[in-house]
ZAVOVO-666512 format. One record per atom (N, C-alpha, C): residue number from 1; residue in three letters; atom name; z, y, x. Coordinates in steps of 0.02 Angstrom, whole numbers, plus 32768, in hexadecimal, padded with zeros to 4 digits. Each point is the difference from the previous one (the first is absolute). Layout:
N
[NUM,'Ala','CA',[Z,Y,X]]
...
This chain:
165
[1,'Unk','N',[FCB2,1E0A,C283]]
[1,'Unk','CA',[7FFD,8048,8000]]
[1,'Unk','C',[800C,8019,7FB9]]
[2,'Unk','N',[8030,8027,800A]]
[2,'Unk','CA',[8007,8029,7FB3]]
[2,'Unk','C',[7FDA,8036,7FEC]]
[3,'Unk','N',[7FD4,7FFC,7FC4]]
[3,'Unk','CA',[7FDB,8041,7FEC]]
[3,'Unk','C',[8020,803B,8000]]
[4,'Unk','N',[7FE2,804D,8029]]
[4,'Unk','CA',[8018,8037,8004]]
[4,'Unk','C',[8018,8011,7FAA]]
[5,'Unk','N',[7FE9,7FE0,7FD5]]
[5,'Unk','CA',[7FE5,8025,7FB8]]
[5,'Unk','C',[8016,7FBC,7FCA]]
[6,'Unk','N',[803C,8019,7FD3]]
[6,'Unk','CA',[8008,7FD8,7FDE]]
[6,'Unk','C',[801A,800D,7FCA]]
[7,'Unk','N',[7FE0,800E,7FB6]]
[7,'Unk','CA',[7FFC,8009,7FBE]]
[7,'Unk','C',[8011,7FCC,7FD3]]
[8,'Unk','N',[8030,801A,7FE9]]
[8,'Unk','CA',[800C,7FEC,7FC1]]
[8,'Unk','C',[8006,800A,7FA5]]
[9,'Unk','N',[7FCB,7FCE,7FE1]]
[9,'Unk','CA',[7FFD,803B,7FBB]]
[9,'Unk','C',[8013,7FCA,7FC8]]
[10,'Unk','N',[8047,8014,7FEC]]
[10,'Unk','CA',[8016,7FE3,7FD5]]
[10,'Unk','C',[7FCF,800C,7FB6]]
[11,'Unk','N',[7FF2,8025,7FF5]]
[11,'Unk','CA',[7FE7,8015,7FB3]]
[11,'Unk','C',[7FE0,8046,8026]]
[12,'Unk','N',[7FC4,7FF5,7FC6]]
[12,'Unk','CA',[7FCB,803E,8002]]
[12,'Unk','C',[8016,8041,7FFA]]
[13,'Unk','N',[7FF5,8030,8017]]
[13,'Unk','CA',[8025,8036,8002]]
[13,'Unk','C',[7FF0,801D,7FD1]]
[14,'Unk','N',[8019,803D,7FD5]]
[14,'Unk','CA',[7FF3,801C,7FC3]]
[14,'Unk','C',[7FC5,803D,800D]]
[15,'Unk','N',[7FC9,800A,7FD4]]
[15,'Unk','CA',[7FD5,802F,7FFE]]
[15,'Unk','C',[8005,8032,8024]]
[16,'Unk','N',[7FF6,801C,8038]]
[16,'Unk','CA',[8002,8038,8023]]
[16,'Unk','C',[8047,8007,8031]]
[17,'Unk','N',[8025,7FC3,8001]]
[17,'Unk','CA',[8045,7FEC,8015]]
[17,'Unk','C',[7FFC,801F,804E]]
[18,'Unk','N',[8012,8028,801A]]
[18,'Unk','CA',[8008,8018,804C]]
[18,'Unk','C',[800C,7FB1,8024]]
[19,'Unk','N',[7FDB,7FF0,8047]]
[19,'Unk','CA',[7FFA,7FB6,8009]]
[19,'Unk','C',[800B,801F,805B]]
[20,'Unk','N',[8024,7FDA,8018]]
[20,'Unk','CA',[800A,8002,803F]]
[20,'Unk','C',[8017,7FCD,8028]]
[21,'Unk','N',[7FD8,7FFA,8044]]
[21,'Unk','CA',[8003,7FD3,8011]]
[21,'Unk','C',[8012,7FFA,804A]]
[22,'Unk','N',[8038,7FEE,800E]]
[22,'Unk','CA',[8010,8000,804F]]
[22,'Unk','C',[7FE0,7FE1,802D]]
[23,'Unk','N',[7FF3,800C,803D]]
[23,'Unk','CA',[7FE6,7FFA,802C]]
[23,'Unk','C',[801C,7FF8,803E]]
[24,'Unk','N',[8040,7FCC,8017]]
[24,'Unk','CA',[8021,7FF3,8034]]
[24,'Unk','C',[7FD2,7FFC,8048]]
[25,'Unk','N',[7FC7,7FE0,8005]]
[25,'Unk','CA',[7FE8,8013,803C]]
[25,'Unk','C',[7FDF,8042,8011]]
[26,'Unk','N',[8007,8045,7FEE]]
[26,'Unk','CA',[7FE6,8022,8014]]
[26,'Unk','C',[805F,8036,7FF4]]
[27,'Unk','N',[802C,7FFF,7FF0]]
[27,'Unk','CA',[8035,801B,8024]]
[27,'Unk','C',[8041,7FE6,7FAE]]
[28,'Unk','N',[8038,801B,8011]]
[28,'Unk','CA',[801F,8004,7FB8]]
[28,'Unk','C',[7FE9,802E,7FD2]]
[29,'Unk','N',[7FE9,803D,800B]]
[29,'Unk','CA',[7FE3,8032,7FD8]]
[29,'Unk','C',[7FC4,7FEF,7FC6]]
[30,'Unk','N',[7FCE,7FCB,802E]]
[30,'Unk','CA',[7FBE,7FFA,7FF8]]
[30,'Unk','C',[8006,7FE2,7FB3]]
[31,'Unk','N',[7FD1,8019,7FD7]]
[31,'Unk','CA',[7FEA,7FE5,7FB9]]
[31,'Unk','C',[7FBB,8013,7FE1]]
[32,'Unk','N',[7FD8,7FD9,7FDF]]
[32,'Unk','CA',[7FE3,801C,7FC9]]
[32,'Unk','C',[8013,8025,7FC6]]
[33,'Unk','N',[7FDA,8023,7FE4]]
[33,'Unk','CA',[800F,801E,7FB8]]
[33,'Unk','C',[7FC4,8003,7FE9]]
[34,'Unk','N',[800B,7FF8,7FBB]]
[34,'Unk','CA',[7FCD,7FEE,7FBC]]
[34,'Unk','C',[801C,8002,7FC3]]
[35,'Unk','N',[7FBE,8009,7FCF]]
[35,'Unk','CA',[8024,7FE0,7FB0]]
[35,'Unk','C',[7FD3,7FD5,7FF6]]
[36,'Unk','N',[8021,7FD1,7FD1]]
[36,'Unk','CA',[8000,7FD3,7FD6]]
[36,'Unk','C',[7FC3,8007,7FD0]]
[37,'Unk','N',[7FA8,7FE6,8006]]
[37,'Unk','CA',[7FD6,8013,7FE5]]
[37,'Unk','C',[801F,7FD6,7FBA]]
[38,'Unk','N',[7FED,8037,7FB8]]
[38,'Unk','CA',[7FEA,800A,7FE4]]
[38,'Unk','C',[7FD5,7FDD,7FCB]]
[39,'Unk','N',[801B,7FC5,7FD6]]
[39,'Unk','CA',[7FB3,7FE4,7FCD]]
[39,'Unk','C',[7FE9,802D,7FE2]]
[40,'Unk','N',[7FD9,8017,7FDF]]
[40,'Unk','CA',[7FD8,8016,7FDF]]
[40,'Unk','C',[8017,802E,7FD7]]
[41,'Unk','N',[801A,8036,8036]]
[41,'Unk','CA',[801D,803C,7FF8]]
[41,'Unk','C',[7FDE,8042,7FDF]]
[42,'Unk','N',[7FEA,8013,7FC6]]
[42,'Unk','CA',[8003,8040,7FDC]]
[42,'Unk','C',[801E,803D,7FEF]]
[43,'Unk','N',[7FDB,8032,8019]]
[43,'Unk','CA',[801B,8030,7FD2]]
[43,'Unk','C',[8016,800F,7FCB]]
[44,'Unk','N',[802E,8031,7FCE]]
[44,'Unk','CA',[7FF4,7FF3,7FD3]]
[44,'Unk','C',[7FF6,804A,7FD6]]
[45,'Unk','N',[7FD0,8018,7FED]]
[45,'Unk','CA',[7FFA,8046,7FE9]]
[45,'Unk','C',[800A,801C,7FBC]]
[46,'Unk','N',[800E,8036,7FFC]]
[46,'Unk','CA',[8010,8026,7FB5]]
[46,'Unk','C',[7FC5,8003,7FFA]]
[47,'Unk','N',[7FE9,7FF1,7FBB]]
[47,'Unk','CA',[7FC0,7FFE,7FE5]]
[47,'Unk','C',[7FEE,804A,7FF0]]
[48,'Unk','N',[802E,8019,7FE5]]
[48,'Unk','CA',[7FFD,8051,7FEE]]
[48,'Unk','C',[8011,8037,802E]]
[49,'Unk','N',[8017,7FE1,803E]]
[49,'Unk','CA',[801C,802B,8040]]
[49,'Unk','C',[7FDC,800B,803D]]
[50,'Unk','N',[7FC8,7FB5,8009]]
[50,'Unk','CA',[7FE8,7FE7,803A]]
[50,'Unk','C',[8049,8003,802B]]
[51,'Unk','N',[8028,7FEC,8001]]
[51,'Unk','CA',[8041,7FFA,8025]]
[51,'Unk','C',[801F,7FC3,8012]]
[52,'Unk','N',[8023,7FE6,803A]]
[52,'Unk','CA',[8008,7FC4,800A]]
[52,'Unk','C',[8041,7FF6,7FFE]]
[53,'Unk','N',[802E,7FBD,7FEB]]
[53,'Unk','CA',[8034,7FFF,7FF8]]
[53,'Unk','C',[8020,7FE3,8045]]
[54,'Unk','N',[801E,8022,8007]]
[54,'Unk','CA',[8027,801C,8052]]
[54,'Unk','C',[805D,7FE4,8007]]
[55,'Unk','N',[7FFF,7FE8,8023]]
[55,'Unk','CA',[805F,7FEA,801E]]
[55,'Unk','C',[7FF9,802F,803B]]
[56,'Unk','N',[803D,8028,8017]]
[56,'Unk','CA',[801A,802F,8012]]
[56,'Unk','C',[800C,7FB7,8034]]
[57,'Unk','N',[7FD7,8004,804C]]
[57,'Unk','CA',[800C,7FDD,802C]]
[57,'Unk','C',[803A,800E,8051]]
[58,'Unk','N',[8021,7FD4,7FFF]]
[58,'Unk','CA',[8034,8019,8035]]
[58,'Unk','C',[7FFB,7FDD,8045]]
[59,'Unk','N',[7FC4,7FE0,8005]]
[59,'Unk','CA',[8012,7FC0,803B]]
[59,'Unk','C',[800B,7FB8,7FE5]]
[60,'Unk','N',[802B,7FFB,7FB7]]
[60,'Unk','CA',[8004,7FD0,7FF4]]
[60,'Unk','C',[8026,8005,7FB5]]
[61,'Unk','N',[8005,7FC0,7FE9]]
[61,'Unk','CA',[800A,8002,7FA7]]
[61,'Unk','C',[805F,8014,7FFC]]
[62,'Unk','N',[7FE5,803A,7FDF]]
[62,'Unk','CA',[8039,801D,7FD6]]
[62,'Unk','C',[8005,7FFA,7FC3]]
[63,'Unk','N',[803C,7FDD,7FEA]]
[63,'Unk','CA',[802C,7FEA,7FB6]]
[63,'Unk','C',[7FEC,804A,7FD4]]
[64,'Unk','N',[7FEF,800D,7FC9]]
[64,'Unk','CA',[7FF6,8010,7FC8]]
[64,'Unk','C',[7FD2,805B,8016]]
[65,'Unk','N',[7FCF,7FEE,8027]]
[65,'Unk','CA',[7FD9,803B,8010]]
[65,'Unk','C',[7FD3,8007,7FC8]]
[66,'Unk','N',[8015,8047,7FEE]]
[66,'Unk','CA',[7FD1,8016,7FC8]]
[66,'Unk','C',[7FB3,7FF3,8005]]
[67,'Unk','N',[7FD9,7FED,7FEB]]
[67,'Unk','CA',[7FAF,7FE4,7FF5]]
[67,'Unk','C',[7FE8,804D,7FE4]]
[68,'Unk','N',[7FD4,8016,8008]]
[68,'Unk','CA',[7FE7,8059,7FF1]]
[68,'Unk','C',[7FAE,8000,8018]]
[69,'Unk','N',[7FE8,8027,7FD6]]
[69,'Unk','CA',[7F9C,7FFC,8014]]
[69,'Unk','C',[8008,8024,8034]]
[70,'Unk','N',[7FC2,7FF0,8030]]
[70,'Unk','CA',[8002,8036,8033]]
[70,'Unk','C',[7FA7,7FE1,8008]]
[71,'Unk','N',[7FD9,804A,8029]]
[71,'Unk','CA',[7FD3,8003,8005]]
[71,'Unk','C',[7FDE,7FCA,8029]]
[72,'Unk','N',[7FD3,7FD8,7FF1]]
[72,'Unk','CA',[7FF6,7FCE,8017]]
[72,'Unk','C',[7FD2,800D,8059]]
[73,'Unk','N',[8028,7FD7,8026]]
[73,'Unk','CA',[7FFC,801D,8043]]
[73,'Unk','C',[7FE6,7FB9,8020]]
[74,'Unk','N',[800E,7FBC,7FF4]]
[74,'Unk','CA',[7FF5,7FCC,7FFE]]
[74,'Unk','C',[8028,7FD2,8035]]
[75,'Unk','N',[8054,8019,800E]]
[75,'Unk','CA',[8020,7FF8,8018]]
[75,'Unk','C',[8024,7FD1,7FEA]]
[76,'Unk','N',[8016,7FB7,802F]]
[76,'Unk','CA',[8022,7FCD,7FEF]]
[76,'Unk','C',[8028,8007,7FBD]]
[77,'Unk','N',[8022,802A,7FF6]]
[77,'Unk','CA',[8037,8004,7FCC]]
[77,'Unk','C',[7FDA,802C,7FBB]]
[78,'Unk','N',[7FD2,8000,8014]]
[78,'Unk','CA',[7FCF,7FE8,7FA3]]
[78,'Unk','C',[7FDE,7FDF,8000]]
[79,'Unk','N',[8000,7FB7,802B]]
[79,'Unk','CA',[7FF3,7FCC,7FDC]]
[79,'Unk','C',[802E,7FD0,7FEC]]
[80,'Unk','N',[7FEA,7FDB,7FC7]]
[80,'Unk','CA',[8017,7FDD,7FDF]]
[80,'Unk','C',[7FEF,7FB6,7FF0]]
[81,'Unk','N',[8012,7FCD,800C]]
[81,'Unk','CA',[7FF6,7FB3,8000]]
[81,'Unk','C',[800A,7FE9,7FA1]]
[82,'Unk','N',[7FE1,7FEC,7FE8]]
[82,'Unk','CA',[800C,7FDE,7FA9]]
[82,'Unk','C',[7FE8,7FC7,8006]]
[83,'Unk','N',[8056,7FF6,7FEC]]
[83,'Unk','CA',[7FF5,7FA1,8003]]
[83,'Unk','C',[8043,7FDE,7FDE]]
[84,'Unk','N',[7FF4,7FD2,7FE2]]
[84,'Unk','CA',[8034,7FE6,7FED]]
[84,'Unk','C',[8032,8029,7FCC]]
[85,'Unk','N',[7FD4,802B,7FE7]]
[85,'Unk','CA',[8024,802C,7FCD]]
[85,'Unk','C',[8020,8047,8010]]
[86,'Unk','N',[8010,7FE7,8050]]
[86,'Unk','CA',[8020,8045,8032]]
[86,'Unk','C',[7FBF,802F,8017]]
[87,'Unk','N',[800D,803F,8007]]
[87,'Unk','CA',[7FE8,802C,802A]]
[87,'Unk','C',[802E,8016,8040]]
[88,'Unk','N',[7FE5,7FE5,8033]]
[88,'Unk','CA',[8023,7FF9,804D]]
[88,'Unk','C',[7FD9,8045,8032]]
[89,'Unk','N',[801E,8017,8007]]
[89,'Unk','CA',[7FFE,8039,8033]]
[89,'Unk','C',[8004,7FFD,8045]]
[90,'Unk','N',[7FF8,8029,8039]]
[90,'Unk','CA',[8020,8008,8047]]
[90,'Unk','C',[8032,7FE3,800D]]
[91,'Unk','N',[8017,7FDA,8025]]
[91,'Unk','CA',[8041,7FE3,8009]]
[91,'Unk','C',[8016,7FD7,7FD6]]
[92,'Unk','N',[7FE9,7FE6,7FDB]]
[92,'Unk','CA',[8002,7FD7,7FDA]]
[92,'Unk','C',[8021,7FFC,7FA9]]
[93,'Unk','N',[7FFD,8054,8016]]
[93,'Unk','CA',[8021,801D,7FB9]]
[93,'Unk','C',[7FE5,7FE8,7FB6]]
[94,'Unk','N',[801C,7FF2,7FCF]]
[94,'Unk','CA',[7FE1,7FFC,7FC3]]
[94,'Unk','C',[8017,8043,7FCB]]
[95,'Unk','N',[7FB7,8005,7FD7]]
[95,'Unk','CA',[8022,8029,7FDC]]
[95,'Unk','C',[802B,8004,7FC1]]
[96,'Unk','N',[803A,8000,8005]]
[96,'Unk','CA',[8039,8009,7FC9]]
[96,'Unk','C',[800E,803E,7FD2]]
[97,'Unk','N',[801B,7FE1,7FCC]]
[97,'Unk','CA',[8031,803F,7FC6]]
[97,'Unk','C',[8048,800D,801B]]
[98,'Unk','N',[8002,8044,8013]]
[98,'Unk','CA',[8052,8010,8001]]
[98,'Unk','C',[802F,7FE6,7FCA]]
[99,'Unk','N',[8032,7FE9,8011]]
[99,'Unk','CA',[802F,7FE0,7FCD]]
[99,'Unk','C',[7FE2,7FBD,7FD9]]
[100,'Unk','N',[7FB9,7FD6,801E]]
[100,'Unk','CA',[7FEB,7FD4,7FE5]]
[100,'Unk','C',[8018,7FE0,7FB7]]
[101,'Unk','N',[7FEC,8034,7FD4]]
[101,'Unk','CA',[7FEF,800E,7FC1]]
[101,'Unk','C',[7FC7,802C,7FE8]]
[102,'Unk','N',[7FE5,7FEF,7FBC]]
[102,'Unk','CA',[7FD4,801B,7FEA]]
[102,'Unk','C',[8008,8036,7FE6]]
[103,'Unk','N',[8029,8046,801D]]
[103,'Unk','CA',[8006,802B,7FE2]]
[103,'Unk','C',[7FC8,8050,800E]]
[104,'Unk','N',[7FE3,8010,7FCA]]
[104,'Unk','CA',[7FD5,801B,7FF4]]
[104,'Unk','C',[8014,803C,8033]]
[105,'Unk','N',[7FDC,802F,8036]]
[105,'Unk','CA',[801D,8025,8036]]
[105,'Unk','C',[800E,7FCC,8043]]
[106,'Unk','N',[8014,7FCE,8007]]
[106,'Unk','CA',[8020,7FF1,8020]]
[106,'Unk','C',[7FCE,7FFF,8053]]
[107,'Unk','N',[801E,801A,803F]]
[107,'Unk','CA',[7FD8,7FFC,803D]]
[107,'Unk','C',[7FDE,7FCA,8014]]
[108,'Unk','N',[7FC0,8009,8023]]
[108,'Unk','CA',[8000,7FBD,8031]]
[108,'Unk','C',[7FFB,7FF5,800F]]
[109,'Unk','N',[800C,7FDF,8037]]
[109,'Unk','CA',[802B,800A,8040]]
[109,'Unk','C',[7FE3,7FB2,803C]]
[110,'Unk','N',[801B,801C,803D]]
[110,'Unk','CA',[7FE6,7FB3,801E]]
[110,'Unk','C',[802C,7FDE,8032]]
[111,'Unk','N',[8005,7FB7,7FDB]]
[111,'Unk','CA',[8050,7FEB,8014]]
[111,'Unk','C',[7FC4,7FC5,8014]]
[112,'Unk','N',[8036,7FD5,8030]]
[112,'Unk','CA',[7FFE,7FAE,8027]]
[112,'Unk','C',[7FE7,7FCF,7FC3]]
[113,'Unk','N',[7FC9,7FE4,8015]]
[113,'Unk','CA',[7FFC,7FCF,7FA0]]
[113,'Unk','C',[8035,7FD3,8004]]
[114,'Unk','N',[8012,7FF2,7FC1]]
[114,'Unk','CA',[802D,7FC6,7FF5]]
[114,'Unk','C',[7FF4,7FE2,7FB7]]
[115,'Unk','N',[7FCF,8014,7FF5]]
[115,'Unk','CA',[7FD7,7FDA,7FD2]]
[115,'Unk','C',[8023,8015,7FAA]]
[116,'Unk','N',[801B,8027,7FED]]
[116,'Unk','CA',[8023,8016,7FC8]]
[116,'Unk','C',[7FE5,801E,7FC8]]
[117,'Unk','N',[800E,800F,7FDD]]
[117,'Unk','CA',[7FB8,8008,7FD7]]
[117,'Unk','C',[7FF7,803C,7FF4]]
[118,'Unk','N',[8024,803B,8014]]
[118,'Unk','CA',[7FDE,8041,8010]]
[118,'Unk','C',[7FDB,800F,803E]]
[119,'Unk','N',[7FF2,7FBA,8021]]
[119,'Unk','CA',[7FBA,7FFB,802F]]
[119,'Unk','C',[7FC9,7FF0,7FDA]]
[120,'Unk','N',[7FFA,7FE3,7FC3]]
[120,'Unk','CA',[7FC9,7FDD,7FE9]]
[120,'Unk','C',[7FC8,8034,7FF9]]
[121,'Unk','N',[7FC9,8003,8006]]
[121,'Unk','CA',[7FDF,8034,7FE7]]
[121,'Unk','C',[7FAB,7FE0,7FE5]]
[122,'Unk','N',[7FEE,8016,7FE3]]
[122,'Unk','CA',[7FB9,7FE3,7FEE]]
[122,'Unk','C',[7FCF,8034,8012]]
[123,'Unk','N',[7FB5,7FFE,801B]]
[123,'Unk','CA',[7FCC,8035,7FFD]]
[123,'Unk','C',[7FD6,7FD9,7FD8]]
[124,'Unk','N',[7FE4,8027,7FE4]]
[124,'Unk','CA',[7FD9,7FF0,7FB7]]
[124,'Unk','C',[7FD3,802A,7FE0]]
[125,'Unk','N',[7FD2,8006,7FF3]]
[125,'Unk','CA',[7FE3,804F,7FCF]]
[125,'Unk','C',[800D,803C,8025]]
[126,'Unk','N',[800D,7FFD,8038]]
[126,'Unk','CA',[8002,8057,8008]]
[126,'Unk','C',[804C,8005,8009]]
[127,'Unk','N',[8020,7FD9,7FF2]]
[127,'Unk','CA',[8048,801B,7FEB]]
[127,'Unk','C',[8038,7FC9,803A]]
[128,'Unk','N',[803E,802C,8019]]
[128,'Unk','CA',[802A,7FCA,8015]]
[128,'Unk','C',[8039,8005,7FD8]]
[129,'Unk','N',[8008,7FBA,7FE9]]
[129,'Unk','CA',[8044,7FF4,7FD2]]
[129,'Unk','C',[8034,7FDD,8022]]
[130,'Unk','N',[8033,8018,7FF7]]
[130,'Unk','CA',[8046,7FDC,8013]]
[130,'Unk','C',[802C,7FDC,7FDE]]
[131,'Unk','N',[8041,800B,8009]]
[131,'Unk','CA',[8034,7FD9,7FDC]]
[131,'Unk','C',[8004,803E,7FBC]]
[132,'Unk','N',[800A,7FC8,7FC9]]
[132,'Unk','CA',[8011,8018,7FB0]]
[132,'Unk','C',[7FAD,8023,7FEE]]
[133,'Unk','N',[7FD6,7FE7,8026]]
[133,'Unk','CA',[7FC9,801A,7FD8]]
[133,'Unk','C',[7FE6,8050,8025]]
[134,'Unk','N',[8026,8009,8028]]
[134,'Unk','CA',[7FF7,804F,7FFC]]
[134,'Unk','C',[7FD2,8010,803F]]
[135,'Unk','N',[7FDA,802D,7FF5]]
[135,'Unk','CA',[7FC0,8021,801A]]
[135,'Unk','C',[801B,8021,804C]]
[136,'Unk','N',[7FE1,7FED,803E]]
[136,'Unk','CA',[8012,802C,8022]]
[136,'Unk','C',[7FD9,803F,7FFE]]
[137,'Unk','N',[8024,8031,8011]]
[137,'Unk','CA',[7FE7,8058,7FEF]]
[137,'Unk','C',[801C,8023,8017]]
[138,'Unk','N',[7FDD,8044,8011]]
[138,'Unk','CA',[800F,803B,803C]]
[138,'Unk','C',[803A,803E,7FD1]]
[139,'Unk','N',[8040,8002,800F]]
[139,'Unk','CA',[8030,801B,7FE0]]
[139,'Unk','C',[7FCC,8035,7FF1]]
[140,'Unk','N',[800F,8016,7FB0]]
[140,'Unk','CA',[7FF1,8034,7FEE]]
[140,'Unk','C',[7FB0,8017,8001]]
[141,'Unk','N',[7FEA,7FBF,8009]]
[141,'Unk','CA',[7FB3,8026,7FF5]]
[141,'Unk','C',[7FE3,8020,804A]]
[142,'Unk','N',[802F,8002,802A]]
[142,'Unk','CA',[7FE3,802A,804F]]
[142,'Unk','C',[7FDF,7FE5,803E]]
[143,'Unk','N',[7FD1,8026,7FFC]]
[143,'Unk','CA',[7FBE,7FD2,8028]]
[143,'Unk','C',[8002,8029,804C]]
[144,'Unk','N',[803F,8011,800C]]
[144,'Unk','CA',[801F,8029,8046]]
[144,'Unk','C',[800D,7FC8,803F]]
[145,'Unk','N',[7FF9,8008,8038]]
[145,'Unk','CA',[801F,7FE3,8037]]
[145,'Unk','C',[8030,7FF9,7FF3]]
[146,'Unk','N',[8027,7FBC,8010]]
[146,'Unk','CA',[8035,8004,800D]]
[146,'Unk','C',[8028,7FE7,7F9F]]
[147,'Unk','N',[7FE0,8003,7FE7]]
[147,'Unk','CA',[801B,7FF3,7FB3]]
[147,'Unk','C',[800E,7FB8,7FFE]]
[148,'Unk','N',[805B,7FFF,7FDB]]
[148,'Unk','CA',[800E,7FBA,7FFF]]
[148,'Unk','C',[7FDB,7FE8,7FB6]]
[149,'Unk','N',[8009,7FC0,8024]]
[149,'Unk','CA',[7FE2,7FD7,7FCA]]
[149,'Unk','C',[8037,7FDC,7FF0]]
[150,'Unk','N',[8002,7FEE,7F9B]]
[150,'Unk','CA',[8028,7FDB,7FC9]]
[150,'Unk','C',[7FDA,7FC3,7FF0]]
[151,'Unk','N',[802E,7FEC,7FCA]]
[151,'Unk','CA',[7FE2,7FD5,7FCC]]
[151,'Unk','C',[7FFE,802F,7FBF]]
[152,'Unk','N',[7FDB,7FF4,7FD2]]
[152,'Unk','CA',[800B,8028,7FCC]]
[152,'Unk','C',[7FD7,7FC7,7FB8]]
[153,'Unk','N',[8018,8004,7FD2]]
[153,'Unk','CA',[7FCB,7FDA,7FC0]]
[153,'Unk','C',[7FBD,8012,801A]]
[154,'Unk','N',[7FE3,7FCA,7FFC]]
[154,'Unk','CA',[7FAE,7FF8,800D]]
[154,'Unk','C',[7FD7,802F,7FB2]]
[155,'Unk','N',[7FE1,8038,800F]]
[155,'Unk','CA',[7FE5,8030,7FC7]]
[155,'Unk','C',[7FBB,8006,8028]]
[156,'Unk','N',[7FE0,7FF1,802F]]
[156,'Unk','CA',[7FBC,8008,8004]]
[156,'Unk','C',[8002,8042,801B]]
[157,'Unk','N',[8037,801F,8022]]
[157,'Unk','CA',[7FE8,8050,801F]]
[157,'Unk','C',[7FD5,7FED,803A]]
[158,'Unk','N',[7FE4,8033,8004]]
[158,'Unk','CA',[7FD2,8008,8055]]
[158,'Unk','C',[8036,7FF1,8045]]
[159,'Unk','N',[805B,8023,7FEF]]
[159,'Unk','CA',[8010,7FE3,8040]]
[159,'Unk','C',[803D,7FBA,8005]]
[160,'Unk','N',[7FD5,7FDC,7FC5]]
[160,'Unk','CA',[7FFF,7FA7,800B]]
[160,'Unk','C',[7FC0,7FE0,800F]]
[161,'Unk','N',[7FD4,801E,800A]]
[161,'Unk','CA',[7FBB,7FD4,8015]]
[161,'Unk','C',[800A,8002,8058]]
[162,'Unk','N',[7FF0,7FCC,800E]]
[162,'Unk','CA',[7FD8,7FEB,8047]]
[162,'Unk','C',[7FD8,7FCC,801A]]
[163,'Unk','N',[7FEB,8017,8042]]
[163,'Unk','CA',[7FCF,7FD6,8011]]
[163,'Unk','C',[8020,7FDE,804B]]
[164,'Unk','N',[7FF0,7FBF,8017]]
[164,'Unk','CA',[7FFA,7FE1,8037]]
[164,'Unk','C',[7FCF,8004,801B]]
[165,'Unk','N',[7FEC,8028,804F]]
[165,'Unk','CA',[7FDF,8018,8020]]
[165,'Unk','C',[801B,7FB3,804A]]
């Protein structure tokens, strides 16, 4: 007798990865749906904002979606996985530098990891640092919904501090 139910899992699915699973004995239609729990998934808040750093969620991971604070609601797509140097998002997003360079302004953004080194990021002191040293920080000082977030030289302002919640 052949099992109604038969799964196959090549490799672990990515952090919050949409997971579905067919179900031939109950019709062609029939499936589960789920995500992909989560290690030891954090928030991550503006120290000076109480604000959480937010990916603009679509269903699933979109190539170079602006990263922006938004009021912390405690919705899959502000949390955040730190590990391995990466900060991994919903869908398995990591968070990246536009134009993966260290240029002071530069967006950032949440692309597929591929391990490059404008994924690298460190939490440390209050502070998250990236590629070339540089501080992540809320463009311009704005502690608004919806405000994208840079890299900028690490200077100790209030909107480079945060906390993991």
């Amino acid at each position: 007798m052949v099992s109604p139910m038969i799964a196959r899992i090549f490799a672990p699915p990515a952090c919050g990865a949409l997971i579905v699973l067919a179900l031939p004995a109950l019709g062609a239609l029939s499936a589960l749906v789920g995500l992909a729990a989560c290690a030891s998934s954090n928030m991550l808040v503006g120290a000076d904002s109480n604000e959480c750093i937010n990916v603009p969620w679509h269903g699933y991971q979109v190539d170079g979606t602006p990263v922006q604070l938004l009021y912390c609601r405690g919705h899959r797509n502000q949390f955040w996985s730190i590990g391995n140097g990466q900060i991994t998002g919903v869908g398995g997003g990591c968070l990246d530098v536009q134009g993966s360079a260290p240029v002071d302004g530069a967006q950032v953004i949440s692309v597929t990891c591929n391990g490059s080194p404008s994924q690298h990021w460190t939490v440390a002191n209050g502070q998250i640092t990236g590629i070339g040293g540089k501080c992540l920080d809320i463009q311009g000082g704005n502690k608004s919904d919806r405000a994208p977030l840079i890299i900028a030289p690490c200077n100790g302002s209030p909107s480079q501090e945060w906390e993991v919640h």
